[in-house]
PQR file with spaces between the fields and no chain letter, atoms N, CA, C, O and H, PARSE charges and radii, in Angstrom:
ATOM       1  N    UNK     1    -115.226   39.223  318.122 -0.4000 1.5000
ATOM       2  CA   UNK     1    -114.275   39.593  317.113 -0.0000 2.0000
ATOM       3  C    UNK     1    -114.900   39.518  315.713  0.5500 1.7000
ATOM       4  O    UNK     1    -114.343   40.186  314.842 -0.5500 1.4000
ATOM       5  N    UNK     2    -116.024   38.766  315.362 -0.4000 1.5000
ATOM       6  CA   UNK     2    -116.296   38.260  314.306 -0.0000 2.0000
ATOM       7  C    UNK     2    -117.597   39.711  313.962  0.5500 1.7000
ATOM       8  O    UNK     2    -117.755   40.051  312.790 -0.5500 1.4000
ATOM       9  H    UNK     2    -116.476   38.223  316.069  0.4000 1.0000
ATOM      10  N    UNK     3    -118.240   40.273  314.852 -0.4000 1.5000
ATOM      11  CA   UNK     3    -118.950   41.130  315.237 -0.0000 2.0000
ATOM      12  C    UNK     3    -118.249   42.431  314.155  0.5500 1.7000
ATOM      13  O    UNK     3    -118.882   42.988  313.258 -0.5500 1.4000
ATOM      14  H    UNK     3    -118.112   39.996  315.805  0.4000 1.0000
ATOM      15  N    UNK     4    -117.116   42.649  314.448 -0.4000 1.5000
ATOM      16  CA   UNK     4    -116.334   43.997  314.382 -0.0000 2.0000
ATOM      17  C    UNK     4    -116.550   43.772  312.506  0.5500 1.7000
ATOM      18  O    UNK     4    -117.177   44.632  311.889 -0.5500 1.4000
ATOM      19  H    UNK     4    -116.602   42.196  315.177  0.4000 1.0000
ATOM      20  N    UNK     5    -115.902   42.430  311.698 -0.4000 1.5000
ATOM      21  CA   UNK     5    -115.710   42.487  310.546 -0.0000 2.0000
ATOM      22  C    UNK     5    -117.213   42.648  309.889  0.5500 1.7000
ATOM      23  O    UNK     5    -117.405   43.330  308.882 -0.5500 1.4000
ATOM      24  H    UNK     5    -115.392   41.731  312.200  0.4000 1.0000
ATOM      25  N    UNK     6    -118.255   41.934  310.586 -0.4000 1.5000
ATOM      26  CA   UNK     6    -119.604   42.367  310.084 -0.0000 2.0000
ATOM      27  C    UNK     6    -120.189   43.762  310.022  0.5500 1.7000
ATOM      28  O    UNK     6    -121.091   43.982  309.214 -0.5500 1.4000
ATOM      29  H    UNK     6    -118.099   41.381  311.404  0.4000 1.0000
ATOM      30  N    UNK     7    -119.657   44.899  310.966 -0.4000 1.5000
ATOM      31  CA   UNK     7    -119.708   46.351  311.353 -0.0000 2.0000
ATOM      32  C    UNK     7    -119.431   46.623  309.831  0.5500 1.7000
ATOM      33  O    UNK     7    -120.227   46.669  308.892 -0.5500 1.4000
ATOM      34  H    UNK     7    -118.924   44.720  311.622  0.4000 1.0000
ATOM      35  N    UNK     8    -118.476   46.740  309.853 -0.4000 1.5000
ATOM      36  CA   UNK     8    -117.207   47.031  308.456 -0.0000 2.0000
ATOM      37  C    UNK     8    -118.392   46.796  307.291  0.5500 1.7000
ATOM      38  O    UNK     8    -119.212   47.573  306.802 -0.5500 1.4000
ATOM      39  H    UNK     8    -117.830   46.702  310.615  0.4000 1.0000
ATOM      40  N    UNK     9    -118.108   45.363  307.067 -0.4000 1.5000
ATOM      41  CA   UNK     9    -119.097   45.047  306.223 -0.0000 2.0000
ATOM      42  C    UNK     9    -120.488   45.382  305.878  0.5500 1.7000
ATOM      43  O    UNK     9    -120.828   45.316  304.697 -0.5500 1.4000
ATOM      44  H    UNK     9    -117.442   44.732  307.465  0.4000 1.0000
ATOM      45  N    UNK    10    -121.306   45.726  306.765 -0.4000 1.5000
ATOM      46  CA   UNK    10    -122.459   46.886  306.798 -0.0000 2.0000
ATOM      47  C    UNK    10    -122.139   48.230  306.418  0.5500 1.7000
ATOM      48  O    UNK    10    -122.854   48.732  305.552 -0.5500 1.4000
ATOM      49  H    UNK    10    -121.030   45.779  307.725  0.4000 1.0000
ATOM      50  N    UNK    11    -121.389   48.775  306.802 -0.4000 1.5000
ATOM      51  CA   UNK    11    -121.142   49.992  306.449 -0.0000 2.0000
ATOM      52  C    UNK    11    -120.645   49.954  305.050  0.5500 1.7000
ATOM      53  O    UNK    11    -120.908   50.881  304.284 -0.5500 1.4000
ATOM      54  H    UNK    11    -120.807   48.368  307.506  0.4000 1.0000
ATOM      55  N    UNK    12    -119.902   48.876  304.658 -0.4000 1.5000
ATOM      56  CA   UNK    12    -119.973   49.441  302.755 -0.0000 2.0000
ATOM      57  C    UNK    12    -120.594   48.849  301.920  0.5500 1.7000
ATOM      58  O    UNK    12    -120.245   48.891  300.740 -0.5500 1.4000
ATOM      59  H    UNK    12    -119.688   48.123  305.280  0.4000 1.0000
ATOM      60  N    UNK    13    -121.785   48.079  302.382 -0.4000 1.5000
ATOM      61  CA   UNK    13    -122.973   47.342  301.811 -0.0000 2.0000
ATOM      62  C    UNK    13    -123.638   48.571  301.947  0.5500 1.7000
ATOM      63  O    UNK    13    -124.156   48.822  300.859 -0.5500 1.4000
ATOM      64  H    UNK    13    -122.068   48.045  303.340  0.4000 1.0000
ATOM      65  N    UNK    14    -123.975   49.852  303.128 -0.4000 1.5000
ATOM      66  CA   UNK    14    -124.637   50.942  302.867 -0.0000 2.0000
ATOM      67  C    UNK    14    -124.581   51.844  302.136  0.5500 1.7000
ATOM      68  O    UNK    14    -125.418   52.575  301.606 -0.5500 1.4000
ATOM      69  H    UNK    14    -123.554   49.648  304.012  0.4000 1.0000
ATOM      70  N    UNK    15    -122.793   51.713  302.116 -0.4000 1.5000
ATOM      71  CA   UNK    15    -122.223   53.010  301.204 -0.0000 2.0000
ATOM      72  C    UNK    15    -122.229   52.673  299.917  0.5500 1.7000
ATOM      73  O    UNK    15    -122.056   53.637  299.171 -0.5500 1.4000
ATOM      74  H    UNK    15    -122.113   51.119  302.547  0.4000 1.0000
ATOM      75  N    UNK    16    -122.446   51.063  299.100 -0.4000 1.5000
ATOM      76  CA   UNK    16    -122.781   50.900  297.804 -0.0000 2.0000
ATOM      77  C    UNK    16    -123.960   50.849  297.690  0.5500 1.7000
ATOM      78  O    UNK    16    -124.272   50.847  296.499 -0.5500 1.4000
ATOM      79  H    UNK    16    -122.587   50.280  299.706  0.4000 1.0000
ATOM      80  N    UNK    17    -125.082   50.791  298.583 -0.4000 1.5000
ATOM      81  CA   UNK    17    -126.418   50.582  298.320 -0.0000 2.0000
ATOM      82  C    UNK    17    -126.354   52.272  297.497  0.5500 1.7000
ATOM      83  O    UNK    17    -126.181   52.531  296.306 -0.5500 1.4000
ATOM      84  H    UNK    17    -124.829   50.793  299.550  0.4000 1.0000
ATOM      85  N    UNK    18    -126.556   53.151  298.604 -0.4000 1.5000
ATOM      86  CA   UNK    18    -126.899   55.117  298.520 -0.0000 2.0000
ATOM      87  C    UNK    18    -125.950   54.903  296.827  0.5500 1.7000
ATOM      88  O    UNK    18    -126.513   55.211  295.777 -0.5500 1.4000
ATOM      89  H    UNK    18    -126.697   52.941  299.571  0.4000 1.0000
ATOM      90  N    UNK    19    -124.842   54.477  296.842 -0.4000 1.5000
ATOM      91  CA   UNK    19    -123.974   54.987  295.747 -0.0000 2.0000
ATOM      92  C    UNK    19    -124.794   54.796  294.245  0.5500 1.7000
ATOM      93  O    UNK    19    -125.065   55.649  293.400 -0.5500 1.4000
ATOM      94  H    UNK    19    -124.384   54.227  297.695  0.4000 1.0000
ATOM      95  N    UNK    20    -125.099   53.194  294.268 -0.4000 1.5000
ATOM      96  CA   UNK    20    -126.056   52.308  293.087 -0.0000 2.0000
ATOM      97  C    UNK    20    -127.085   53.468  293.240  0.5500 1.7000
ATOM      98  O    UNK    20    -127.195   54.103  292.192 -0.5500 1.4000
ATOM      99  H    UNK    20    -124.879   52.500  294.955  0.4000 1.0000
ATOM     100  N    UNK    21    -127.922   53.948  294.326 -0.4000 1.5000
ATOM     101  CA   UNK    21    -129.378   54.933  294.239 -0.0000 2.0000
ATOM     102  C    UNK    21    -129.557   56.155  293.787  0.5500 1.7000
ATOM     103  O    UNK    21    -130.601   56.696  293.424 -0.5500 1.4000
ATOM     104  H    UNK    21    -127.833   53.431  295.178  0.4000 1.0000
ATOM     105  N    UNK    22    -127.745   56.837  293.856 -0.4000 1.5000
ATOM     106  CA   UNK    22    -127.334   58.030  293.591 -0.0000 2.0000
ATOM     107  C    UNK    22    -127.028   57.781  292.526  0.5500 1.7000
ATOM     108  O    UNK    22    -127.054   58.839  291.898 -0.5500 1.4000
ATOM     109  H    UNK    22    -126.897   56.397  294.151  0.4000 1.0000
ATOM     110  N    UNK    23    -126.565   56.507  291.531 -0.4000 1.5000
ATOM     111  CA   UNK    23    -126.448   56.653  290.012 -0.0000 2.0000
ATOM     112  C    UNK    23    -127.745   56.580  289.269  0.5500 1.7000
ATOM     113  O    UNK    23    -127.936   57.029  288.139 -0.5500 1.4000
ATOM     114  H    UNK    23    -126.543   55.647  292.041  0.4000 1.0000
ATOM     115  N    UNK    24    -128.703   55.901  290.104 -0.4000 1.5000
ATOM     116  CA   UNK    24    -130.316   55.462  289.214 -0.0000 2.0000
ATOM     117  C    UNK    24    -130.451   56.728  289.231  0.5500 1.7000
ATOM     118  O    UNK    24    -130.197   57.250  288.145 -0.5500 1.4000
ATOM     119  H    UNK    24    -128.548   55.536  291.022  0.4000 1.0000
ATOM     120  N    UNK    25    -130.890   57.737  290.416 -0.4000 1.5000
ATOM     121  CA   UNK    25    -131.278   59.438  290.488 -0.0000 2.0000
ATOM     122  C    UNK    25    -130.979   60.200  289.409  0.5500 1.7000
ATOM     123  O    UNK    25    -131.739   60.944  288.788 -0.5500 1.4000
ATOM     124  H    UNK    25    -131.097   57.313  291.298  0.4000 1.0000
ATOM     125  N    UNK    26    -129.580   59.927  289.174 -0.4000 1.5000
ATOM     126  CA   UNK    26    -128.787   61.154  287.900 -0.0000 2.0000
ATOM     127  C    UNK    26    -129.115   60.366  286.577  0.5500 1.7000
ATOM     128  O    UNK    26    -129.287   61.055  285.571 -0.5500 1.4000
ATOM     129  H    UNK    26    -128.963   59.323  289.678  0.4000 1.0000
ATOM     130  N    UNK    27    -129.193   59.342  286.494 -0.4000 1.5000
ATOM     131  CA   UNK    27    -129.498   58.451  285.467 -0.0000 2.0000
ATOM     132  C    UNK    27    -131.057   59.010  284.871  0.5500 1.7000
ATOM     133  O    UNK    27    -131.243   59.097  283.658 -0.5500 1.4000
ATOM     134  H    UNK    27    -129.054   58.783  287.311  0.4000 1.0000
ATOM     135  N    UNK    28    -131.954   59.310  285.704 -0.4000 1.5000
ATOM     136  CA   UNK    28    -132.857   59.292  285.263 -0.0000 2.0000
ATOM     137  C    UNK    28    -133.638   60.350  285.159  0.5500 1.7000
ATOM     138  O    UNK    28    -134.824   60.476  284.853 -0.5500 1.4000
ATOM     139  H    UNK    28    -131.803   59.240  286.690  0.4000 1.0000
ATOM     140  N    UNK    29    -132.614   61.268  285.526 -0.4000 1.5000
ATOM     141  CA   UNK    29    -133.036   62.765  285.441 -0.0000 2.0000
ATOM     142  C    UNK    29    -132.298   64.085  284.922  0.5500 1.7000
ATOM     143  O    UNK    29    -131.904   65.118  285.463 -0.5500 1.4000
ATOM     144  H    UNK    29    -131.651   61.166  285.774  0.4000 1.0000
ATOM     145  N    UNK    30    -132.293   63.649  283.814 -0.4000 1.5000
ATOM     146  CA   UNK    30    -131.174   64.274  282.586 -0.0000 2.0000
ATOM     147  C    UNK    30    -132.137   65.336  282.061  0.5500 1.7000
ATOM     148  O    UNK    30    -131.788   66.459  281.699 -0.5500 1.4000
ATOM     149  H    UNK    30    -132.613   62.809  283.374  0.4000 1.0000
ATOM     150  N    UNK    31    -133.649   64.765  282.057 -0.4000 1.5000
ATOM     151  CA   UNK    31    -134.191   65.869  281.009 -0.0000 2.0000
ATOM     152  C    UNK    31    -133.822   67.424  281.508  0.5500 1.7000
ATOM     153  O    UNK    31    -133.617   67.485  282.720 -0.5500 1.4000
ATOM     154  H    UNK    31    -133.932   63.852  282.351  0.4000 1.0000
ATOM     155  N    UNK    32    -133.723   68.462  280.915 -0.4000 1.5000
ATOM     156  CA   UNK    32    -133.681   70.096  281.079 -0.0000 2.0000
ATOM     157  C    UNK    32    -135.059   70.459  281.649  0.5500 1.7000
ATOM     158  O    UNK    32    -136.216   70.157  281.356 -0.5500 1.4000
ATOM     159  H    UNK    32    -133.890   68.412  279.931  0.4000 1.0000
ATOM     160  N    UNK    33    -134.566   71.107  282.434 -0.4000 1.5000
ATOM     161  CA   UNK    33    -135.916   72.341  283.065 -0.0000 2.0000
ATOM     162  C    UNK    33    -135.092   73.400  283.481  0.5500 1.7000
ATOM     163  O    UNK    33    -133.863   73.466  283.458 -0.5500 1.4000
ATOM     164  H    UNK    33    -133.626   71.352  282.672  0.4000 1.0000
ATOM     165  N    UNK    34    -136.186   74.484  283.989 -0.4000 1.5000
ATOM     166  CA   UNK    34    -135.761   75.241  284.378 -0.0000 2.0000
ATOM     167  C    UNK    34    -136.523   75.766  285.553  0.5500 1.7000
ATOM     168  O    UNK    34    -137.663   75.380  285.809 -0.5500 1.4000
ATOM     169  H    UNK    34    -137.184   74.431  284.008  0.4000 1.0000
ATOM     170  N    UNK    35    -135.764   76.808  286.389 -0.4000 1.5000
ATOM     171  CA   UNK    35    -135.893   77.361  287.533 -0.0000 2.0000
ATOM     172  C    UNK    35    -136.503   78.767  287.226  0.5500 1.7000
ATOM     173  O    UNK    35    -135.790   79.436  286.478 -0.5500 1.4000
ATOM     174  H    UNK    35    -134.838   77.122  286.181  0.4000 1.0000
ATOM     175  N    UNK    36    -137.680   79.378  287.640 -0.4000 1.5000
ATOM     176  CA   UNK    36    -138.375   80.531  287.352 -0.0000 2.0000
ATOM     177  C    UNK    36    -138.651   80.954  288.673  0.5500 1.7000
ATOM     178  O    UNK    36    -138.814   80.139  289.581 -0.5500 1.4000
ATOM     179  H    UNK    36    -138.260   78.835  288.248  0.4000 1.0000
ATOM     180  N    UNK    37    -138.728   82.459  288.873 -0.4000 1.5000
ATOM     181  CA   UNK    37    -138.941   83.210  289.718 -0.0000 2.0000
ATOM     182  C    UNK    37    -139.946   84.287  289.335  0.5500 1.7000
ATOM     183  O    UNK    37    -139.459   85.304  288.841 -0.5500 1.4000
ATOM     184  H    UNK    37    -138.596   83.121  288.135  0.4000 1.0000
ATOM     185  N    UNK    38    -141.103   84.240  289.462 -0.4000 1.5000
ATOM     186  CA   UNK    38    -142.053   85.149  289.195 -0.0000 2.0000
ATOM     187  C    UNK    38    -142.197   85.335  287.753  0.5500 1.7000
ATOM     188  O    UNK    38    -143.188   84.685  287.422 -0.5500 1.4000
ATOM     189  H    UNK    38    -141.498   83.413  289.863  0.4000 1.0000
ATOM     190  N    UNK    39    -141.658   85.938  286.694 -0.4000 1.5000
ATOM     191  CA   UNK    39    -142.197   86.147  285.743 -0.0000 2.0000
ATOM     192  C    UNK    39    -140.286   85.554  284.940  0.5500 1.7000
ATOM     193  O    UNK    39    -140.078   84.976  283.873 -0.5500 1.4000
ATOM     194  H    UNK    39    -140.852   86.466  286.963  0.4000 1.0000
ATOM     195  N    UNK    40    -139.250   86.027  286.023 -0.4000 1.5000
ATOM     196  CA   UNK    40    -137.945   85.601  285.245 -0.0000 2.0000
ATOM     197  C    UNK    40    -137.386   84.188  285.018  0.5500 1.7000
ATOM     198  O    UNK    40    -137.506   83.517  286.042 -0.5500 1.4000
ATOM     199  H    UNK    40    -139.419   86.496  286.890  0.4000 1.0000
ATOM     200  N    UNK    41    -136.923   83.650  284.195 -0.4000 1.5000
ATOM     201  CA   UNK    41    -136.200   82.259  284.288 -0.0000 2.0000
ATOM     202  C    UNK    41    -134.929   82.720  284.661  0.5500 1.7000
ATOM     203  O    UNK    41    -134.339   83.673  284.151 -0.5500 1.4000
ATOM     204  H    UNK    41    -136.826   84.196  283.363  0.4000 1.0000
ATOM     205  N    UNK    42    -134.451   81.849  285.770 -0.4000 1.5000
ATOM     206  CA   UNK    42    -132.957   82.501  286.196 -0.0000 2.0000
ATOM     207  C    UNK    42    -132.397   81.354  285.869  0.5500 1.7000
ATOM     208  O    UNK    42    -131.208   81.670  285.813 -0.5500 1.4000
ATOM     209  H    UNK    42    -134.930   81.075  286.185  0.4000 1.0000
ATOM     210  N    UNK    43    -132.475   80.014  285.566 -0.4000 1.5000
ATOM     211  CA   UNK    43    -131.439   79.622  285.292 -0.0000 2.0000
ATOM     212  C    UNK    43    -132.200   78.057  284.956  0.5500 1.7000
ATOM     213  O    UNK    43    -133.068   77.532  285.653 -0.5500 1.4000
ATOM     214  H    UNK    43    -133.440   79.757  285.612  0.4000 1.0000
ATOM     215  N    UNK    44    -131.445   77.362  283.362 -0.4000 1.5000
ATOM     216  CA   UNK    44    -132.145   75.837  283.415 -0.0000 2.0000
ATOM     217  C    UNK    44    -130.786   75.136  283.170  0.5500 1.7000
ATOM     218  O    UNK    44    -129.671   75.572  282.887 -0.5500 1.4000
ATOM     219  H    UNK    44    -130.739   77.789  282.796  0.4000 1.0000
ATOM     220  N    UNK    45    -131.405   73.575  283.435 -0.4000 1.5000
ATOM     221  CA   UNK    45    -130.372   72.927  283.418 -0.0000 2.0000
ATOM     222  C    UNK    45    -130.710   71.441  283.410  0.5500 1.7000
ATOM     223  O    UNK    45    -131.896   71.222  283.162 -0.5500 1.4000
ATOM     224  H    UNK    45    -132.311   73.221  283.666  0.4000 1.0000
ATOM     225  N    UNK    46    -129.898   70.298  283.638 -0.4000 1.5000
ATOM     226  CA   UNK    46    -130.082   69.076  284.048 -0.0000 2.0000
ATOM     227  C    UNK    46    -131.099   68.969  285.466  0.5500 1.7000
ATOM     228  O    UNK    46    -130.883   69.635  286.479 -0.5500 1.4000
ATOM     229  H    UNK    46    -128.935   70.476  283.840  0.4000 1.0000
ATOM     230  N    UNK    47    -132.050   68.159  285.339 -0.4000 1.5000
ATOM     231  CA   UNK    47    -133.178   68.002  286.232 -0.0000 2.0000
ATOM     232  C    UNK    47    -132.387   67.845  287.729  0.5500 1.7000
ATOM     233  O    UNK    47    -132.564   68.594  288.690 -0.5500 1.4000
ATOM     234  H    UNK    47    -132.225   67.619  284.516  0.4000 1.0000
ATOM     235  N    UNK    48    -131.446   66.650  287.678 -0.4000 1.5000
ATOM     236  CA   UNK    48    -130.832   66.733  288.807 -0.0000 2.0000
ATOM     237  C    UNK    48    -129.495   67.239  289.220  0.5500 1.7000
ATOM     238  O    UNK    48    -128.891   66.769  290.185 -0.5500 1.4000
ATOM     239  H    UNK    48    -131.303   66.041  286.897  0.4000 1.0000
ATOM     240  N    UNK    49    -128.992   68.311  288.394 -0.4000 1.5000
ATOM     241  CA   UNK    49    -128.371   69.640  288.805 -0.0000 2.0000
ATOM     242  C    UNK    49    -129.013   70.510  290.109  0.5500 1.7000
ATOM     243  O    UNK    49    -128.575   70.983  291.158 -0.5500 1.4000
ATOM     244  H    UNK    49    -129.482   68.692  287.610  0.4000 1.0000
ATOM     245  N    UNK    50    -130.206   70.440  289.469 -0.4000 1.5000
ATOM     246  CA   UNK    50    -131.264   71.613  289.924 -0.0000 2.0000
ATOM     247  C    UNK    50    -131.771   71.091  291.386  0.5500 1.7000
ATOM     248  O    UNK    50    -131.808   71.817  292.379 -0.5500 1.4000
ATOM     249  H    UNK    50    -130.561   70.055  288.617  0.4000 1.0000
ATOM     250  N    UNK    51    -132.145   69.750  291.362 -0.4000 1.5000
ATOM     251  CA   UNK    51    -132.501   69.375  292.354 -0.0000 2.0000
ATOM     252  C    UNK    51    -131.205   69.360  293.644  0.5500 1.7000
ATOM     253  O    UNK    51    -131.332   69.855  294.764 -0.5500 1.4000
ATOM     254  H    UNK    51    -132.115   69.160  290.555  0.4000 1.0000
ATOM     255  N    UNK    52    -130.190   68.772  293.199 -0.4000 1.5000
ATOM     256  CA   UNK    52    -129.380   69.132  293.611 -0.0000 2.0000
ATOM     257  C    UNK    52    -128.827   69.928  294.560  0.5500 1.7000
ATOM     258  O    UNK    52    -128.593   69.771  295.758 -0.5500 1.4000
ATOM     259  H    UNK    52    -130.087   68.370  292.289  0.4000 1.0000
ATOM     260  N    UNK    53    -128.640   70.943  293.673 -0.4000 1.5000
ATOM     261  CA   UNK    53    -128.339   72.502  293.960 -0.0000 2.0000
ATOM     262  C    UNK    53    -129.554   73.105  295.282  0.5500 1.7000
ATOM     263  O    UNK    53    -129.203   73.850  296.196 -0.5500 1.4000
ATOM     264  H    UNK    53    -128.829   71.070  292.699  0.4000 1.0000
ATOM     265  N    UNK    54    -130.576   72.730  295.151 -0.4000 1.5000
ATOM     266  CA   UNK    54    -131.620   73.508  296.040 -0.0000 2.0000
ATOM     267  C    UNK    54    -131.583   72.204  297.324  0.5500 1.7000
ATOM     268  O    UNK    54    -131.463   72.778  298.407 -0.5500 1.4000
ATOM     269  H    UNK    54    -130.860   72.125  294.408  0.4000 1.0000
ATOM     270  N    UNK    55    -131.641   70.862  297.491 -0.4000 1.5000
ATOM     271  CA   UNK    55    -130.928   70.268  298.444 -0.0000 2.0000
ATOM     272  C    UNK    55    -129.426   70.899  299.207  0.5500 1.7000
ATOM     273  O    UNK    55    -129.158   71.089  300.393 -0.5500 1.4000
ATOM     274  H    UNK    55    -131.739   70.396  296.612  0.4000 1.0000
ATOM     275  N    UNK    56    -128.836   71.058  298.280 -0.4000 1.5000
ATOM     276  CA   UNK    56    -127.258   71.602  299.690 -0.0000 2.0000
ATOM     277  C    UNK    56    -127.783   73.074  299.795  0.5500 1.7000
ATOM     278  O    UNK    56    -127.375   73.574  300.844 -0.5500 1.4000
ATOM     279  H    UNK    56    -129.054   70.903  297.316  0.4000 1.0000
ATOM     280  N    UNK    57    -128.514   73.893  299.096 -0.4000 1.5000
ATOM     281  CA   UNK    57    -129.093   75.189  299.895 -0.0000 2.0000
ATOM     282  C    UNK    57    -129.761   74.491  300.855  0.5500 1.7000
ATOM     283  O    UNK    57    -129.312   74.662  301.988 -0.5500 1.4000
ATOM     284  H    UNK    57    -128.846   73.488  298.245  0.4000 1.0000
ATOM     285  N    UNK    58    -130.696   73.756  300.754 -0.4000 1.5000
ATOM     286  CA   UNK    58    -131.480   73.533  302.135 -0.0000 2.0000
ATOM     287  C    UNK    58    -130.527   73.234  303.605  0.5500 1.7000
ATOM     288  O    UNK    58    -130.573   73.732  304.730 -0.5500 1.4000
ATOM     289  H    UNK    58    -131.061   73.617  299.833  0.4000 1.0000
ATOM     290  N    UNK    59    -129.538   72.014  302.885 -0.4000 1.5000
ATOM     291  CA   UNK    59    -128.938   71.705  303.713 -0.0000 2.0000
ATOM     292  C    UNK    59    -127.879   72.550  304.876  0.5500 1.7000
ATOM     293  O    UNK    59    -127.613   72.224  306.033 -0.5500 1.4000
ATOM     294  H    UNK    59    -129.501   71.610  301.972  0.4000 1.0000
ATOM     295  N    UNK    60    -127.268   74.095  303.839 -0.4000 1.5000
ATOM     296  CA   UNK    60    -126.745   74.407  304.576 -0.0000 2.0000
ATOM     297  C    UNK    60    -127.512   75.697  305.218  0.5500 1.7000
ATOM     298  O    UNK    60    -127.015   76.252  306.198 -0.5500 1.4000
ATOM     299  H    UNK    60    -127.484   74.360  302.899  0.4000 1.0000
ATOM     300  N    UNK    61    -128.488   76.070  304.762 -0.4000 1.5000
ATOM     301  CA   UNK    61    -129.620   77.228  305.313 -0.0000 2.0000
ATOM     302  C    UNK    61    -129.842   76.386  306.651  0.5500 1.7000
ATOM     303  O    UNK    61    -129.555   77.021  307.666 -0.5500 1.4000
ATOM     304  H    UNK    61    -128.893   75.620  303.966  0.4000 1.0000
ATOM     305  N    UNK    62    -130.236   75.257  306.828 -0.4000 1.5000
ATOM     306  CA   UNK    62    -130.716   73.897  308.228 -0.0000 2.0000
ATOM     307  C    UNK    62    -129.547   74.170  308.990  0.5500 1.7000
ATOM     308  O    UNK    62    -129.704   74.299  310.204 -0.5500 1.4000
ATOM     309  H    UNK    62    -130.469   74.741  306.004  0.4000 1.0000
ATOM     310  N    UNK    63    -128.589   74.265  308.588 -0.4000 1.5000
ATOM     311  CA   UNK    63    -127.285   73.697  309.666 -0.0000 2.0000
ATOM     312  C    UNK    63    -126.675   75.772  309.937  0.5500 1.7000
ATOM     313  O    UNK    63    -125.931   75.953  310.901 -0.5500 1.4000
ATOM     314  H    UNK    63    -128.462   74.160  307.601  0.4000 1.0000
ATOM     315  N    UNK    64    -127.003   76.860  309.197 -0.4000 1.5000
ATOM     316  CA   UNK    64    -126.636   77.587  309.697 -0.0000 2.0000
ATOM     317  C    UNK    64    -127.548   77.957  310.766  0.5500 1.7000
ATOM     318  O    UNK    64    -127.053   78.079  311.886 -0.5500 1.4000
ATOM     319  H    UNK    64    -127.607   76.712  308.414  0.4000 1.0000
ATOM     320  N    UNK    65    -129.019   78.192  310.591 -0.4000 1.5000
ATOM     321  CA   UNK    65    -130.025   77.992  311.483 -0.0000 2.0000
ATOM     322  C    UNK    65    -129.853   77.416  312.956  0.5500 1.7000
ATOM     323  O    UNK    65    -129.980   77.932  314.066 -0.5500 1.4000
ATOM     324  H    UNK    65    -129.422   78.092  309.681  0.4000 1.0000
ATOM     325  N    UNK    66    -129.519   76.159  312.528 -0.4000 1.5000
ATOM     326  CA   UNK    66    -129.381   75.121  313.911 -0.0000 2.0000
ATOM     327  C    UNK    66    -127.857   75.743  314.355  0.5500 1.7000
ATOM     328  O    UNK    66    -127.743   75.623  315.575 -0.5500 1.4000
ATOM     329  H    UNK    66    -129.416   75.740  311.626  0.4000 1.0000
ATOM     330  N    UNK    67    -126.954   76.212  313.898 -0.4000 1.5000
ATOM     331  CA   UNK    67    -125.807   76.811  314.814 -0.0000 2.0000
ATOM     332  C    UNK    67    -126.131   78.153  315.696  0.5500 1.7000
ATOM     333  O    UNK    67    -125.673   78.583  316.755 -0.5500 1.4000
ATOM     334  H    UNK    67    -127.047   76.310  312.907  0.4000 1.0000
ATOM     335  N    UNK    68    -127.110   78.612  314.796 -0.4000 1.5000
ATOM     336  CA   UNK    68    -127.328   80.341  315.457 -0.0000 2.0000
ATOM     337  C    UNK    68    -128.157   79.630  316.487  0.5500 1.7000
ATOM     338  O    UNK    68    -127.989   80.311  317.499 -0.5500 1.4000
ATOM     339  H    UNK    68    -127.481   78.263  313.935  0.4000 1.0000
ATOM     340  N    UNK    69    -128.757   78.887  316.711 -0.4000 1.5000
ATOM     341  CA   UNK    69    -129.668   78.614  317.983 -0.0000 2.0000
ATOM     342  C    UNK    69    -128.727   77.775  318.806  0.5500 1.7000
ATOM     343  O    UNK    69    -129.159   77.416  319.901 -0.5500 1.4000
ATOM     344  H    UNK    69    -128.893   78.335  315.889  0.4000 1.0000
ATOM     345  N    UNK    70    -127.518   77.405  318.463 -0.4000 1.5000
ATOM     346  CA   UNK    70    -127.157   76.408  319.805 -0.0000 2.0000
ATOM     347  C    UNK    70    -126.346   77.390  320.180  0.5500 1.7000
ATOM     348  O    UNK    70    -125.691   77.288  321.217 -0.5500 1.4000
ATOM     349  H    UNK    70    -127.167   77.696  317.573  0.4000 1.0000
């Protein structure tokens, strides 16, 4: 029984660890850049906007991929 409340307790010791790591990330990546494509700049912004933004493309380009194959 004592097992179950420690479960619990791990799981939002994880979910504040990522949370605290996800504020240092944005915290520390404010400076502007920008995104270039061959000779065009298509678009600048907050460092971790950008990073961002091209993570959930990856993420969901991975997961449409992995559906067309299952």
């Amino acid at each position: 029984m004592a097992f179950k409340n420690l479960e619990s307790n791990t799981k939002l010791i994880i979910i504040g660890v990522a949370a605290v790591l996800g504020l240092v990330f944005i915290l520390q990546n404010f400076e502007q850049t920008s995104f270039q494509f061959l000779i065009w700049t298509l678009f600048s912004g907050p460092k971790w906007i950008v990073i961002s933004f091209f993570f959930m493309l990856g993420l969901a380009f991975g997961y449409l991929l992995a559906r067309k194959r299952a």
